[in-house]
N, C-alpha and C positions, 0 to 999 in steps of 0.2 A: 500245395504249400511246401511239402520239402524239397521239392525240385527249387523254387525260390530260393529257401532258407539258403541251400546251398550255395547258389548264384551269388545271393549276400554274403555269405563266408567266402567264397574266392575273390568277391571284389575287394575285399576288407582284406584279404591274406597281400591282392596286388599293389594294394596301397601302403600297405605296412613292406612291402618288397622295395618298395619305389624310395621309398624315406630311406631307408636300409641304404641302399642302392645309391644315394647322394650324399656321402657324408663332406665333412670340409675339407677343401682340400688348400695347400697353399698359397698367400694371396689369392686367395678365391672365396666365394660365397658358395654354397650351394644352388648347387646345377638342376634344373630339369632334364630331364629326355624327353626329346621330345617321340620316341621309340616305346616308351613302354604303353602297353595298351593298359588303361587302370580297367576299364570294365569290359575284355574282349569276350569275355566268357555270357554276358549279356545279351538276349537274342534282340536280333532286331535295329543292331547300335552298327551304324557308320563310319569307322575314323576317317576324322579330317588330317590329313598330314598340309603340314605348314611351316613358315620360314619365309626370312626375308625374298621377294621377290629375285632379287640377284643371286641368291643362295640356290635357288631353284631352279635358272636358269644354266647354271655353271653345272661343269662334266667336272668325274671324278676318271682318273684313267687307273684301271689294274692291270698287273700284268703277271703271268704265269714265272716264276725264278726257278721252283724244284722243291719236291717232295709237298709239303705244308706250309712253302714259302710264300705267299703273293706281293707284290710291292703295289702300296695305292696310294697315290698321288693325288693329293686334294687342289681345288681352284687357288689356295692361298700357297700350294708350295711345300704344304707340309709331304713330306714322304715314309711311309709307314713297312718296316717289314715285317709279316707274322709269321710265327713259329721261327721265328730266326736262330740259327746255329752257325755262324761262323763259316759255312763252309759252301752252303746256297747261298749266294752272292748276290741281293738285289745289285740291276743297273746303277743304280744312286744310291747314294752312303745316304741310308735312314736319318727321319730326325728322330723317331719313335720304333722301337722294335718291342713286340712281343715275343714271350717265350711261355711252354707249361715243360712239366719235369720228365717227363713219358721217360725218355733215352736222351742220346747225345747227337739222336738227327733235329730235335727241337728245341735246343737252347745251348747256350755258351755260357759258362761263369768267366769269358775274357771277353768280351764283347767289342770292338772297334770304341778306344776311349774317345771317339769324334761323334759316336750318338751321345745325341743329350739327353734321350728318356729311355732308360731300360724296364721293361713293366712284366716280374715275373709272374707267371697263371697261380703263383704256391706262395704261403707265407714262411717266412725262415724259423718263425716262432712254433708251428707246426699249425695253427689256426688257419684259417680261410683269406686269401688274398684280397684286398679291400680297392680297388683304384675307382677313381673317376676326375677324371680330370679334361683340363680344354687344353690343347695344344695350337696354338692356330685358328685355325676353322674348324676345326675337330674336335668334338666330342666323343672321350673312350672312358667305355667304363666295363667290367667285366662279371661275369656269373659262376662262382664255383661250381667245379662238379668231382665226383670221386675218380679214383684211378686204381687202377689192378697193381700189385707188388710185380714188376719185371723178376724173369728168371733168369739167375745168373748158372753158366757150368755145364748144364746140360740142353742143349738145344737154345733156339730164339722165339722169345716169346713171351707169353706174362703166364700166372701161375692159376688157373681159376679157381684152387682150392683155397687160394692165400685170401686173408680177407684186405677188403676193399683199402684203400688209403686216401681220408676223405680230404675232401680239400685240393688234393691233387692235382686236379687241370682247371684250368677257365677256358671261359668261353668268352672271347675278346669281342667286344661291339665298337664302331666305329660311329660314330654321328656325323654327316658332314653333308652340305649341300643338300640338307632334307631329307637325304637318305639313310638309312642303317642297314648296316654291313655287318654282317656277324660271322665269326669266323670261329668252326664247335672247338678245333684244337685235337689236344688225343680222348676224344671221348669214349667211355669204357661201358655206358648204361643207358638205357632209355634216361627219357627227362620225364618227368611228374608235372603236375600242375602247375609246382611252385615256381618249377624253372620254367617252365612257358611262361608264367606271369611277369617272373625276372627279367625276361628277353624281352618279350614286349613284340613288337612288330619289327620283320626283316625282311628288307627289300633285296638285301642279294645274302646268299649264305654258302659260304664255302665250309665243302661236306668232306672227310674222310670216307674211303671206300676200297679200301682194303682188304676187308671182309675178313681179318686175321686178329691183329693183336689190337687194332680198337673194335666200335660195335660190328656186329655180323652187318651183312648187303641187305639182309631184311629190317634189323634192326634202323639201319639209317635211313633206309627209304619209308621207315613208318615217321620218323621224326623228320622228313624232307616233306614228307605230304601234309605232316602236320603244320607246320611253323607255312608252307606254301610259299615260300619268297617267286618276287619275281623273275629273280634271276640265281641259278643252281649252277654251282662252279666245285668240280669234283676238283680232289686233290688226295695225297699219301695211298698213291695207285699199289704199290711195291710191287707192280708185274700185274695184279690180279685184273682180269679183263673189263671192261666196262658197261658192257649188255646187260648182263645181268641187272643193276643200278638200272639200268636204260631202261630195260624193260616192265619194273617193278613200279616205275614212278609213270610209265609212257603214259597212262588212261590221263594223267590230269598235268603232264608237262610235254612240251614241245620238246624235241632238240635240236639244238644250233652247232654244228662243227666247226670250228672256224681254222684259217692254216697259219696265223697269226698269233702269239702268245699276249697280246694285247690290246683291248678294247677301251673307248671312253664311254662313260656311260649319264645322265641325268634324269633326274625325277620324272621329267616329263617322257623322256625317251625309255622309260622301262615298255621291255613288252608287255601287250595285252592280256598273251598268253603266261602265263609262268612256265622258265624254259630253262632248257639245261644245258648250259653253255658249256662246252668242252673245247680248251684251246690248245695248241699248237704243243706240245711238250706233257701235255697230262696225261 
């Protein structure tokens, strides 16, 4: 019985997550996800992932730009760049860039006045950043998470004595073509139940592995094995080696090298395996 009761509180937390998670947005109605798992925490349950048949069929291409960058280009044209600053240059002028506040390698307050959706990880009010919205074919919506106070003066780095700064980073999810893409951003902390219920299911997820100023290499490959996507796309390397990552995740993920910084990928074409894709620049 308490192991139930439990199970009943987290499906109740993930549905109250979800409601959260769609508020109105302009000229718009509220959104489903179709990414979030309401009752993943329930033994025994299946998801069906779904979408118009044309949806399903259709490739999304990403491609590796630099540091925290990736550019993903959906079947309708939209062009997305995350962690955008200014200075990693996707191929094509975004119509949507994400940013969270880490430093000045993941965001710009000057941004190219030629994108037309800038969507920062932080709210300006000091509260939690709120988005969900449809661009196109794409559905993006995002999951706050805290962040460490940066150290200015003496050395590079964040402060661990400083307390945390909540609100701080998102975790940007993409919807598109059936699939969700979720990209952690600078995350500073393990995730809790809540935030696994907020994410829902991810079929590709671009991880930091830097081992330094976001989570430790252990830390992220406990939250790579947990969340399991199909497809693991390291990124915000800053020198530190990749084995490591490689090796912590090997028992229950493939790796793929590729000499290419760009792959298309669709629903139907995810690997069997859950795999850890490392491309051409990472």
């Amino acid at each position: 019985m308490p192991r139930l009761s439990a199970l009943i509180l987290r499906l109740l937390l993930s549905v109250l997550l979800a409601i959260w998670m769609a508020p109105q947005t302009n000229a718009q109605e509220r959104i489903a996800s179709e990414c979030l798992a309401m009752a993943q925490t329930l033994p025994g349950v299946v998801f069906a992932r779904y979408g118009p048949a044309s949806d399903k069929a259709s490739s999304v291409t990403i491609t590796y730009v630099g540091h925290s960058t990736y550019q993903i280009e959906t079947p309708a044209d939209v062009v997305i760049a995350t962690d955008y600053n200014g200075y990693y240059r996707p191929p094509r002028l975004p119509t949507v860039v994400t940013m969270n506040r880490a430093h000045t390698t993941h965001y710009t307050l000057n941004p190219d006045p030629r994108i037309k959706h800038v969507l920062h990880g932080w709210a300006d009010d000091g509260g939690a950043a709120k988005h969900a919205l449809t661009v196109g074919d794409v559905f993006i919506r995002n999951v706050p998470t805290d962040i460490r106070n940066f150290r200015y003066g003496y050395g590079y780095g964040y402060d661990p004595s400083a307390p945390m700064q909540k609100d701080g980073n998102s975790i940007f999810i993409f919807e598109v073509a059936g699939l969700c893409i979720g990209h952690l951003g600078h995350l500073h902390h393990k995730l809790d139940e809540s935030h696994i219920a907020a994410i829902g299911r991810l079929d590709i997820l671009m991880v930091p592995v830097d081992d330094s100023v976001t989570l430790s290499i252990e830390g992220m490959s406990e939250i790579t094995k947990r969340l399991r996507s199909s497809i693991v796309l390291p990124m915000h390397r800053l020198g530190t080696p990749l084995q490591e990552f490689v090796q912590r995740v090997s028992g229950q993920f493939a790796v793929d090298v590729r000499p290419e910084r760009s792959f298309s990928v669709s629903l139907e074409s995810l690997p069997k395996t859950p795999t850890v894709v490392i491309l051409d620049g990472v």
